[in-house]
C-alpha positions in Angstrom: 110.4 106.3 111.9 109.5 108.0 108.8 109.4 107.1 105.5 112.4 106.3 103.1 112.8 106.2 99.6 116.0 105.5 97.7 116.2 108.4 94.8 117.9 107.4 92.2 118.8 110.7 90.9 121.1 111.3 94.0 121.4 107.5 94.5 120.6 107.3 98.4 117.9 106.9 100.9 115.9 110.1 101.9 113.5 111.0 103.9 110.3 111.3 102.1 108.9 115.2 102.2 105.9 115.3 100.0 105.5 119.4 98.3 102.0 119.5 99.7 101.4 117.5 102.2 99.5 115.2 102.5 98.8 115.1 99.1 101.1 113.5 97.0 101.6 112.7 93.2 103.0 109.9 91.4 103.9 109.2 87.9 104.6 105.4 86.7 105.6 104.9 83.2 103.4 102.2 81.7 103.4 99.5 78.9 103.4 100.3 75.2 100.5 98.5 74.1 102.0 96.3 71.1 102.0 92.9 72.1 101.2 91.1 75.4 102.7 91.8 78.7 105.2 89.7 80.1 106.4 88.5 84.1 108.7 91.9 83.8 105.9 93.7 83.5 103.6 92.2 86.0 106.8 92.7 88.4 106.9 97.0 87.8 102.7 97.1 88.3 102.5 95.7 91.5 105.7 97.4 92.7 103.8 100.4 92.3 100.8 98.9 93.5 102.1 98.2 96.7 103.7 102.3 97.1 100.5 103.1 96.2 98.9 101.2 98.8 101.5 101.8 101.3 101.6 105.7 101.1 97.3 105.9 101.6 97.9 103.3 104.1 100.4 106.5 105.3 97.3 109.1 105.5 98.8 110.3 102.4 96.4 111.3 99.4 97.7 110.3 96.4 96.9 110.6 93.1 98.3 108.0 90.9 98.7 108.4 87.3 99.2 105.4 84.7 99.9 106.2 81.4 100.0 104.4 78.3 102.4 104.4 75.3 99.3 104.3 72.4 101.6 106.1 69.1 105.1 104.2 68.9 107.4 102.9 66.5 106.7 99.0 67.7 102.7 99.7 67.2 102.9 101.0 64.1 105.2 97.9 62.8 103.0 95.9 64.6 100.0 97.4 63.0 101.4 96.7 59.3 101.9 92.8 60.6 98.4 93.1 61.1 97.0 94.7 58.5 95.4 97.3 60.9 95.0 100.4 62.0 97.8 101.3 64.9 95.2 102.2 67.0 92.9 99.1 66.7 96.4 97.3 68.3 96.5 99.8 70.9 93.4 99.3 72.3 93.3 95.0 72.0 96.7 95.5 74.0 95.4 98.1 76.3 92.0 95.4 77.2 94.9 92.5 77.3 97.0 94.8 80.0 94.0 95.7 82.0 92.5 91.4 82.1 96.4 90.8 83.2 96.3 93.4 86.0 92.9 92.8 87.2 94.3 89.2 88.1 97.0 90.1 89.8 95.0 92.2 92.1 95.7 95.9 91.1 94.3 99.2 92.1 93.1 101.3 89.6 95.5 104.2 88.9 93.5 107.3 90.1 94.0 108.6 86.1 95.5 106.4 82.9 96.2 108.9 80.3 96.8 107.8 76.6 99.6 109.4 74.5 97.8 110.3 71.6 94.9 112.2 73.9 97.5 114.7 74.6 99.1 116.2 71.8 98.5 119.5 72.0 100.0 119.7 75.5 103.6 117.9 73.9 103.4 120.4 71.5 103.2 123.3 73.9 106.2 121.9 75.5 107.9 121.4 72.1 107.3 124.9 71.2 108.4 126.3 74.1 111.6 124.4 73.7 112.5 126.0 70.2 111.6 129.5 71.7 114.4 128.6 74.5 116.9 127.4 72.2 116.7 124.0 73.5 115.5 122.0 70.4 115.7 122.8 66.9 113.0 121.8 63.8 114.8 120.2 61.0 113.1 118.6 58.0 110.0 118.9 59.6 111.0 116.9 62.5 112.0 118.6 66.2 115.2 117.4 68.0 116.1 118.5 71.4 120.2 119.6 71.8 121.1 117.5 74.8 124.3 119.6 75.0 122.0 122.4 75.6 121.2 120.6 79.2 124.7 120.9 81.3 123.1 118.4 83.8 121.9 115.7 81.3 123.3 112.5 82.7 122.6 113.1 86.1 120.0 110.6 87.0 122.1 107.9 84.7 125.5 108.8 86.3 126.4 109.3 82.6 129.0 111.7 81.8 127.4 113.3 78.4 131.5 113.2 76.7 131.5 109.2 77.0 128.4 109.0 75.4 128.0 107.9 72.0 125.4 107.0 69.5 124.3 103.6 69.4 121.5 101.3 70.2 120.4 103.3 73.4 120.6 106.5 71.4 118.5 107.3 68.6 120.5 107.0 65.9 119.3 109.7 62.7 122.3 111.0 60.3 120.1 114.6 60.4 120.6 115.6 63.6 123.1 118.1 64.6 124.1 115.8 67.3 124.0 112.1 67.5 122.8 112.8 71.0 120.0 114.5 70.4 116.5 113.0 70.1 113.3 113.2 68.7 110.6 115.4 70.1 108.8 115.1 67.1 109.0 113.0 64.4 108.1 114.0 60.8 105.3 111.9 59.1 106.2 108.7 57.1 103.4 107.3 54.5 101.0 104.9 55.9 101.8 106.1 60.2 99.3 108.1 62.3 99.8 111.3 62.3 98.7 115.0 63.5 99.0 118.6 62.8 102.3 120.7 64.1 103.8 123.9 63.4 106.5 122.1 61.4 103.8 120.1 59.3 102.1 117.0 59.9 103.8 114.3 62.4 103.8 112.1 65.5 105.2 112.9 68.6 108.8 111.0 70.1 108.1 108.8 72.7 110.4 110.9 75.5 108.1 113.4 75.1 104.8 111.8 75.8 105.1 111.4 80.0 106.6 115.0 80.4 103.4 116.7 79.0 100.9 114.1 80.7 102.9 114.3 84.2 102.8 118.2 84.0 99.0 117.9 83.0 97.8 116.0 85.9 100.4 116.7 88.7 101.9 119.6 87.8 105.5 121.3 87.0 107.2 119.2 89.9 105.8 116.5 91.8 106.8 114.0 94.2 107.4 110.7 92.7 108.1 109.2 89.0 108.6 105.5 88.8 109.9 102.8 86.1 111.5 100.2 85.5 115.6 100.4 85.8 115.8 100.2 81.7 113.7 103.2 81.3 116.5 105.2 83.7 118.6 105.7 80.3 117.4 107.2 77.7 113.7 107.6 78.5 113.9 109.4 82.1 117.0 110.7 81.5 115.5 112.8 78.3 112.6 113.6 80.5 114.3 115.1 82.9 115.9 117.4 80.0 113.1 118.5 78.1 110.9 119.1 81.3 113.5 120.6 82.7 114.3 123.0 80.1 110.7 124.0 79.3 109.9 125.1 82.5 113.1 125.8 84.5 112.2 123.6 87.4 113.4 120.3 88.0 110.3 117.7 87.1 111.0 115.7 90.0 111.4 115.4 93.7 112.4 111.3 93.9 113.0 108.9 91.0 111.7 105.4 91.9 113.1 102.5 89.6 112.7 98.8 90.0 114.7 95.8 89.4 114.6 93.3 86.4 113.0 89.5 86.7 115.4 87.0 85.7 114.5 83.6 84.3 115.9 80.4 85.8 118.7 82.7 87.1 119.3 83.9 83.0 118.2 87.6 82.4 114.5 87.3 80.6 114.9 87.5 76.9 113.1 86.1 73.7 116.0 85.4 72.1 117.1 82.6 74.9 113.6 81.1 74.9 113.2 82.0 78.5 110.3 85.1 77.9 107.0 84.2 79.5 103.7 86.4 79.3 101.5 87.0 82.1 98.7 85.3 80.7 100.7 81.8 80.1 102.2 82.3 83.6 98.6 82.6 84.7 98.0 79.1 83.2 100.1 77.1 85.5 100.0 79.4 88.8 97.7 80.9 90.7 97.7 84.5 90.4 97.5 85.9 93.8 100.5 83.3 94.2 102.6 85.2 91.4 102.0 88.5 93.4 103.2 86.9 96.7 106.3 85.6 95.0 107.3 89.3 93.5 107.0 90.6 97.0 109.7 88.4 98.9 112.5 90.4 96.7 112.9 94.2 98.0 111.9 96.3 94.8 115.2 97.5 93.8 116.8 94.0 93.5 116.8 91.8 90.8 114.6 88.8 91.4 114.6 84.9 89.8 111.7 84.1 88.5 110.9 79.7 88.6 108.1 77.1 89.2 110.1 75.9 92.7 109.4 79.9 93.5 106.0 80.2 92.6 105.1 76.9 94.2 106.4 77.9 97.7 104.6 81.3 97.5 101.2 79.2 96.8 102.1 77.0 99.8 103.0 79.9 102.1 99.5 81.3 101.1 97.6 78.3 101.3 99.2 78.5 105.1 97.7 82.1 105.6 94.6 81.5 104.5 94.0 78.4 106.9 94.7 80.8 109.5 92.3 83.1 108.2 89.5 80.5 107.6 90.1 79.7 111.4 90.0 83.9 111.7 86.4 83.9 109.9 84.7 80.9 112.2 85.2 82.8 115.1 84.2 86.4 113.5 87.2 88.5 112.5 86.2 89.9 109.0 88.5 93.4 109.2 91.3 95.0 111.2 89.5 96.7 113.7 91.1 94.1 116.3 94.6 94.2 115.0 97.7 94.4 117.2 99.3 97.8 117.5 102.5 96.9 117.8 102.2 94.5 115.2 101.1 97.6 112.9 103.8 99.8 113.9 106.3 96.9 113.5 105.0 96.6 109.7 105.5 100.4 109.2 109.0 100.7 110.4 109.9 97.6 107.7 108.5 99.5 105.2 109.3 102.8 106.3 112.5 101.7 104.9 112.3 101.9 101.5 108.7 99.4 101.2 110.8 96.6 102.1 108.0 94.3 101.4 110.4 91.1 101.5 111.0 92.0 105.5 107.4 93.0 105.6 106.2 89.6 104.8 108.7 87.7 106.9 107.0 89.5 109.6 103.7 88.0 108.6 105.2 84.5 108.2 106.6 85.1 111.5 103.4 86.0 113.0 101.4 83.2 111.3 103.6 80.8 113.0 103.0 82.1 116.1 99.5 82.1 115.9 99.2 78.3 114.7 101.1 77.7 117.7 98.7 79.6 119.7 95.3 77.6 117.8 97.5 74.0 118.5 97.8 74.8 121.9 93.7 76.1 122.5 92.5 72.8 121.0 94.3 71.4 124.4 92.5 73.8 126.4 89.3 74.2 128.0 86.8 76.6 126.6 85.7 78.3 129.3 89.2 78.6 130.9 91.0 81.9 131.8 94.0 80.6 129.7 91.6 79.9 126.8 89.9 83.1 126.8 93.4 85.1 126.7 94.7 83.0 123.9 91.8 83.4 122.1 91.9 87.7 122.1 95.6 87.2 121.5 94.5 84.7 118.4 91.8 86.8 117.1 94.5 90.5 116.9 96.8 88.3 115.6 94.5 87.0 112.8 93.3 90.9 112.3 96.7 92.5 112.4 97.8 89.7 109.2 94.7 90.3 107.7 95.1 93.9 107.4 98.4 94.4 106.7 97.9 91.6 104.0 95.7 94.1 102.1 98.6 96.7 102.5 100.4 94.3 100.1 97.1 93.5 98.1 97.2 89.8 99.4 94.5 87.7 101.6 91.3 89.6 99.9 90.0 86.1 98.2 87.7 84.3 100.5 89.5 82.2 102.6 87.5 78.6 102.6 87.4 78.5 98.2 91.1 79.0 98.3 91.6 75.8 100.6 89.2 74.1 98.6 91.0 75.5 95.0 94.6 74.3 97.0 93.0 71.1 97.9 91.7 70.1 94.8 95.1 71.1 92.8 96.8 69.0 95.9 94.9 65.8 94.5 95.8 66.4 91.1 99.2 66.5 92.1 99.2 62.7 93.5 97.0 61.7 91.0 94.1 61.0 93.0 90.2 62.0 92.7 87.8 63.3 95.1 85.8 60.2 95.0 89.1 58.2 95.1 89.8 60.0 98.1 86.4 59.4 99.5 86.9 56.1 98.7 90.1 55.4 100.7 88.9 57.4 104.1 85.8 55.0 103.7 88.2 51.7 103.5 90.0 53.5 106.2 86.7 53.8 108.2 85.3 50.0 107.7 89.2 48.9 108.5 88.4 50.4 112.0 85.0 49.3 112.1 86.3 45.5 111.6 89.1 46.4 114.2 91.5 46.2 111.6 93.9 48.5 113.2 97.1 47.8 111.4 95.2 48.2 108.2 93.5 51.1 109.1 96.9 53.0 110.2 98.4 51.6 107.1 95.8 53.7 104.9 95.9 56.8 107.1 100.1 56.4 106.7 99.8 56.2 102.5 97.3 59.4 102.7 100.1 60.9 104.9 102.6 60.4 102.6 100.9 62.2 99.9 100.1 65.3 101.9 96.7 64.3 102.9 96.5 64.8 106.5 93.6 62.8 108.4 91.6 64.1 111.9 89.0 62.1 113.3 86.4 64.5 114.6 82.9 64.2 116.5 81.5 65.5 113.4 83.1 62.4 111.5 86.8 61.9 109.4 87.8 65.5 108.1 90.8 65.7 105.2 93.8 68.6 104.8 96.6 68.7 103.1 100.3 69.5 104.1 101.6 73.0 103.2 105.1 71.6 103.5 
């Protein structure tokens, strides 16, 4: 099967036909860097994190570029809160974004180009706008004429005579058109600002990704992703301008993903329902929060709630019990993993990186491999039936393992997560270690006195709680439920 992606320029699935194969390049718009990134946010990273992944999985070489939004109307308002310079808030948020990403387990973008590094390359494109009659200076400001573009709307679905000026559409009583937008905005006292052939300035924000995208991956390239709000205006605009410049479409396949809702309510400040990474990161355990965004396909919206969160954690607290079993008898990589098990994966996310179906597989799988560990504990070592299960076990272990790190999950070590679940399982029935000790100990002098009934009694409460008991040669071991 080969590889899917829904465009949303033409708004269907297509098959995926890099322009040089097996090189590929990919554009994600990034954050601008005013304020602290929020569950939204965490929700587009990994999205992209994961095609990343998935396409060198592929064989494809990819290079993967980042950017960040560094000259904006937000930072410099957030700047003047501050009572510093625009750029000083840049780069705090730029160190907060990269401490959020690192945990939640992101690869690094192969480049992560800042706005305000590329000026001269947005003016170049500006420039050659005016020459084409695409854009026009006025007041020492540059707009682009949108009705200059016969296809602008395409990507939106917009039809360019139902739209009007509002709060999607940069409102400025100037411009020849209330449609048209800024390409370069004419300096106000007290905002950064360069030099342009129309005087000094800043650039608009549209402008920003068409000049970095044609810097690193060229005129056209394979695949630009963002969020679904940045479809209209931002992408749409792009598309324009780049467009128009060049004569070339920017583009082959628009990637956009879907929005995180809170408690079922879309995410919002004003409801009281908008949570930043880092408070999120507080109560849950990060690898946890990346599971959880996976078991939505991309495109879809996705609810965002503790009850969530908490059955990701438990589904990966069952994973890596597997894979702690996985390590004892030697699997460390997936040079043992099941080949149908792989090529199942692929087709799942051939289709459009259906990671939700890809990680029902996995679940799937687990199952049947904790089946398969119940049933060797019943059997003789050095049996033929033993030995089978066990190569059967150990690809199975492999082949979860692996395509685990496709999705950028399982790469913690497997016996400090148990131990990190266990101990948050205690403080969730209100127990202590040496309480616990305690109890297995009363447990263990119950049986010692033949005390059966009180002895069962104990190992009941613990069971209750999640606290599962196995007497073992080695002496009384303790686990907790994942249920």
């Amino acid at each position: 099967m080969s590889l899917k992606i829904y465009n949303t320029l033409t708004g269907g699935k297509e098959v995926f036909a890099p322009i040089n194969p097996p090189k590929v390049g990919m554009y994600v718009c990034g954050v601008t860097v005013y304020d602290l990134c929020h569950i939204g946010h965490a929700r587009s990273t990994i999205v992209f994190d994961i095609i990343y992944r998935y396409l060198k999985f592929s064989g494809y070489d990819v290079t993967y570029v980042r950017n960040f939004t560094d000259v904006d109307d937000k930072i410099i308002n957030r700047a003047n809160e501050l009572g510093i310079k625009s750029s000083e808030v840049a780069a705090r948020y730029i160190d907060e974004f990269n401490t959020d990403m690192g945990a939640l387990g992101l690869a690094s973008p192969d480049v992560e180009p800042r706005a305000t590094g590329h000026i001269p390359e947005m003016l170049e494109i500006i420039e050659s706008l005016i020459e084409k009659g695409k854009a026009y200076e006025l007041n020492g400001s540059v707009y682009f004429s949108v009705r200059s573009f016969p296809e602008y709307g395409a990507l939106s679905k917009r039809n360019i005579d139902d739209l009007r000026s509002g709060a999607r559409v940069d409102v400025d009583d100037t411009k020849k058109d209330p449609l048209d937008f800024a390409l370069w905005k004419a300096s106000k006292p007290g905002e950064p600002e360069w030099e342009s052939p129309w005087g000094m300035g800043r650039p608009g924000w549209h402008i920003e990704c068409s000049a970095m995208g044609r810097k690193y991956l060229g005129v056209t390239f394979d695949i630009h992703g963002g969020g679904k709000d940045l479809v209209f205006p931002h992408h749409e605009n792009e598309i324009a301008q780049s467009h128009a410049s060049s004569g070339s479409a920017p583009v082959k396949v628009w990637v956009h993903n879907g929005f995180v809702n809170i408690n079922s309510e879309k995410m919002s400040k004003s409801l009281g329902n908008f949570s930043t990474i880092k408070d999120i990161l507080k109560q849950y355990h990060p690898e946890a929060v990346r599971y959880f965004l996976l078991t939505s396909h991309y495109r879809s919206p996705i609810d965002f709630s503790p009850q969530a969160i908490t059955d990701a954690h438990k589904n990966l607290a069952r994973f890596y019990d597997l894979l702690s079993t996985g390590m004892e008898l030697g699997v460390t990589d997936g040079s043992n993993a099941d080949p149908s098990m792989v090529e199942k994966f692929r087709e799942l996310m051939d289709d459009d990186f259906n990671t939700a179906t890809a990680l029902s597989l996995l679940l799937t799988e687990l199952k049947k491999m904790n089946h398969l560990r119940d049933d060797m504990a019943k059997m003789k070592k050095k049996s033929d039936d033993y030995k089978n299960s066990k190569e059967k076990l150990l690809a199975g272990i492999a082949s979860i393992k692996t395509l685990g790190g496709v999705l950028g999950l399982f790469g913690l070590e497997p016996g400090e997560f148990i131990e990190e679940f266990k101990s948050e399982k205690l403080k969730e029935i209100g127990m202590s270690a040496d309480q616990l000790d305690a109890t297995i100990k009363a447990r263990a002098e119950a049986r010692k006195e033949k005390d059966f009934k009180l002895a069962d009694t104990i190992r009941a409460g613990l069971d209750d709680k999640g606290i599962k008991l196995s007497d073992t040669p080695e002496g009384v071991k303790w686990s907790v439920s994942f249920d």
